[in-house]
N, C-alpha and C positions, 0 to 999 in steps of 0.2 A: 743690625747685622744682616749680611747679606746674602740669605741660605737662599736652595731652593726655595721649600716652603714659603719662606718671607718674601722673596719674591715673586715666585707665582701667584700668593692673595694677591698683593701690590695689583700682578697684571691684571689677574680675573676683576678687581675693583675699577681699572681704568679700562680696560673693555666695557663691563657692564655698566659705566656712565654713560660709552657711546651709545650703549643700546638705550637705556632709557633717554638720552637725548632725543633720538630717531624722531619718536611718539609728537615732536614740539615742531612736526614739518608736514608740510604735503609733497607730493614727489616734483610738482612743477617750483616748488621752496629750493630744494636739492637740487635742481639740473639751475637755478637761476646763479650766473655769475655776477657778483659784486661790480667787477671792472672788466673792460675787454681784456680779455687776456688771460683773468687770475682763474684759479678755480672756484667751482662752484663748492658747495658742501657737500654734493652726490660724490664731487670729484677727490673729495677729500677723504672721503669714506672708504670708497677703491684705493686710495691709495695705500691707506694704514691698513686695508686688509692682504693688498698684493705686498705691500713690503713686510706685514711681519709674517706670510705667508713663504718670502724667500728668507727669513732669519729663523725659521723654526728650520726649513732645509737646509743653511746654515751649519744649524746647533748638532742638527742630523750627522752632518760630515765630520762635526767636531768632535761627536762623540764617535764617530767608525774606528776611531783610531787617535794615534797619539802625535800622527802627520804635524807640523808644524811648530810643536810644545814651546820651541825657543823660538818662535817668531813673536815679538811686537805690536802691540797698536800705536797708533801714533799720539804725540802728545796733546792733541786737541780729545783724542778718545778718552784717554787715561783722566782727563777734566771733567768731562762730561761725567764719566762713572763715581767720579768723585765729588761732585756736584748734586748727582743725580738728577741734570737734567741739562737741555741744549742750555746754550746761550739765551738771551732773550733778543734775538736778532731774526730778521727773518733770511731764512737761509732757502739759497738754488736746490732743487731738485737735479742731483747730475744728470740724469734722464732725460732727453730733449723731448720726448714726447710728454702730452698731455694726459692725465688718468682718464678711463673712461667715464664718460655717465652711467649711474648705473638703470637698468630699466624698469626697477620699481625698488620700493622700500623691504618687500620680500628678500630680494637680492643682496640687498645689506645687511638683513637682520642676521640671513642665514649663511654670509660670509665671517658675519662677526662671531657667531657660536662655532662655524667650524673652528677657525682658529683658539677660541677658546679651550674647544674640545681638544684639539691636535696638541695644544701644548700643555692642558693638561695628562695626555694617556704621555707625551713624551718626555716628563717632567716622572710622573711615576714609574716607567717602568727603567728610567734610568737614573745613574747618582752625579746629578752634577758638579754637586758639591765637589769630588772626589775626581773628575773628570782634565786630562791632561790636554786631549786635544785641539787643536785651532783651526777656524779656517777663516779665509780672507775676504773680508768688508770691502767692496770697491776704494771706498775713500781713505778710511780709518785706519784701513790694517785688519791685524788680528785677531779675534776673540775667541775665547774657550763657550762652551755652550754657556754656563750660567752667566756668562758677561751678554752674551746677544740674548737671552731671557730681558737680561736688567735693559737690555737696547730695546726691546722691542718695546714695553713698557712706556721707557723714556721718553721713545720716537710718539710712542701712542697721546702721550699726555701732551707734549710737544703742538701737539695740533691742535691741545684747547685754544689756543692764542689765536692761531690762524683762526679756527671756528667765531672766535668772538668777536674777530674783526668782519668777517664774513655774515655774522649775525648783528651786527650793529650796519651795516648797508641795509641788510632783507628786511630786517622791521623800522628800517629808516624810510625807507621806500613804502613800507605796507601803511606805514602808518603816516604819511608825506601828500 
């Protein structure tokens, strides 16, 4: 079932994997790119914390009001939440730029707890469950707050793959 509650453990659990992942790196581990090109793992960190950073702002809009209520996501969204989870594909980031590095391990730990925090104080002091409003995903469309909850999540978990392709170069190489 796909409450608040049930979803925000879900996140708080796939956050707190990233954070005890952290611990299995050194910061020059993190800023090292696999392939020219791809991201590092620092790079990956930045990123799940700047996008679910813009999905709790988001959920923010979604709950101001009841703007959008009959708008849509698209039918690749409506899979994905039914799925609970991407494709097993690797997918473009629409954003032509690169995440940054970040400049120490501090940086991410205490990017990852903010957003913990934020979505937990915004999870209680509002009823998502109950919640009509939408606002609009670059790619996907629409979501009411507890659907960009269950996104942020997904997106989050989404990145194991990347990571473990990323960590099958790093300890390929350390150990090579």
């Amino acid at each position: 079932m796909n409450t608040t509650s049930t979803c925000l453990q879900r996140f708080d659990e796939t956050a707190d994997k990233w954070i005890s992942c952290l611990d299995n790196y050194s910061l020059p581990m993190l800023h090292q790119q696999p392939a020219n090109g791809s991201w590092s793992l620092g790079q990956v960190y930045t990123h799940i914390i700047s996008d679910t950073r813009f999905f709790i702002g988001q959920m923010k809009l979604a709950l101001a009001d009841t703007e959008n209520y009959d708008k849509q996501m698209r039918d690749d969204a409506v899979e994905i939440l039914n799925n609970n989870d991407f494709p097993d594909i690797q997918i473009s980031n629409p954003s032509a730029s690169q995440p940054p590095q970040p400049l120490d391990k501090n940086e991410i730990l205490a990017g990852l707890t903010a957003i913990k925090q934020d979505m937990y104080e915004l999870c209680l002091a509002n009823n998502l469950d109950e919640s009509k409003g939408k606002s609009l995903h670059p790619g996907l469309l629409y979501f009411n707050a507890l659907e960009w909850l269950r996104l942020a999540e997904i997106h989050m978990r989404h990145h194991f793959r990347q990571k473990k392709r990323i960590d099958a170069e790093l300890f390929q190489k350390s150990s090579g």
